[in-house]
N, C-alpha and C positions, 0 to 999 in steps of 0.2 A: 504494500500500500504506500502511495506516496502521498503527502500534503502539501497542498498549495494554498499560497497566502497570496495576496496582491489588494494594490492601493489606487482607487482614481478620487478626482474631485465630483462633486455632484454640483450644478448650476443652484445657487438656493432658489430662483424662480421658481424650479422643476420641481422642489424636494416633494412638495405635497402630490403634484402627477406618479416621483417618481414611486413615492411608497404605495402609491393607489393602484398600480398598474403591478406591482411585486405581491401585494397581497392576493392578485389573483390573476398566478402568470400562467400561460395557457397551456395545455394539458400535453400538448405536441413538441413547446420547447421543452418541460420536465422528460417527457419519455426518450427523448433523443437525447439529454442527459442521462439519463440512465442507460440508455442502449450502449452509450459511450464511457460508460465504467466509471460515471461520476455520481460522488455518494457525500451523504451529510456533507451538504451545500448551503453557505451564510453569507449574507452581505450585511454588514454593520455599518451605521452612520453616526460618525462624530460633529456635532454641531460644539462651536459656531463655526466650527473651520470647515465646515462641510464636507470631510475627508471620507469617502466609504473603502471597507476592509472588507474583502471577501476573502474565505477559509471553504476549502474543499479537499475531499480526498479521492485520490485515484486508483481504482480496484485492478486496474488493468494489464496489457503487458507492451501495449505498443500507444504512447502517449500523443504522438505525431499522429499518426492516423487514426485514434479517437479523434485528435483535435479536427483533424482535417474535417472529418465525417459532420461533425459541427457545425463548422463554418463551410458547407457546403449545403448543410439544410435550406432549404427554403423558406418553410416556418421560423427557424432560427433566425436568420436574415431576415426577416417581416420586423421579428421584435426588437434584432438590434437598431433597426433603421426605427424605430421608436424610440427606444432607450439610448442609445447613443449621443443625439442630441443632447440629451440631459445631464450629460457627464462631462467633465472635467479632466482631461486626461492630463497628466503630469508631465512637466516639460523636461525630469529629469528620466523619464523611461527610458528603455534600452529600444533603436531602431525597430521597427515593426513590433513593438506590443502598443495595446490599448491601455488595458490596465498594466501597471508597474511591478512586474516581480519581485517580492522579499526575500531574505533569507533569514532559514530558522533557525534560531539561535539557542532555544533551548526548547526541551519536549519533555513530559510527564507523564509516563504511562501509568 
């Protein structure tokens, strides 16, 4: 199992759309998460900074082509072109990410 953390801005305009639209995301991006080996999946929002944190784990064996299969959905790409707008992406990310990769520092099992 691997965990992944990562960090974008959220626009504050958006924050009320974006929690609205998270409380009830549509049944087709979840399953294509799950088909793609992705489990106990979190987005946390730090206000006032409007910083969100997402935390997920990967069940999988081949992380690239879960990802791919993803961003290849169709449904997927409906919602990012939704959600995307409403974010904040950080200007110190690494080329071609969205959201910003961490690294874990420390783990408690």
């Amino acid at each position: 199992m691997k965990r992944i953390a990562q960090v974008i801005g959220l626009r504050p305009e958006h924050m009320a759309e974006y929690k609205r639209v998270h409380a009830d995301v549509w049944p087709e991006v979840l399953d294509r998460l799950g088909r793609s080996n992705i489990t106990n999946y979190s987005i946390f929002l730090r206000e006032p900074e409007m910083l969100m944190f997402s935390y997920m784990e990967y069940t999988g064996d081949d992380f690239e082509a879960d990802s791919a299969a993803i961003a290849a959905d169709p449904v997927t790409q409906d919602w990012w072109a939704i959600c995307n707008p409403m974010q904040r992406p950080l200007e110190t990310r690494a080329n071609g990410e969205w959201w910003a990769s961490t690294e874990e520092v420390f783990h408690l099992d």
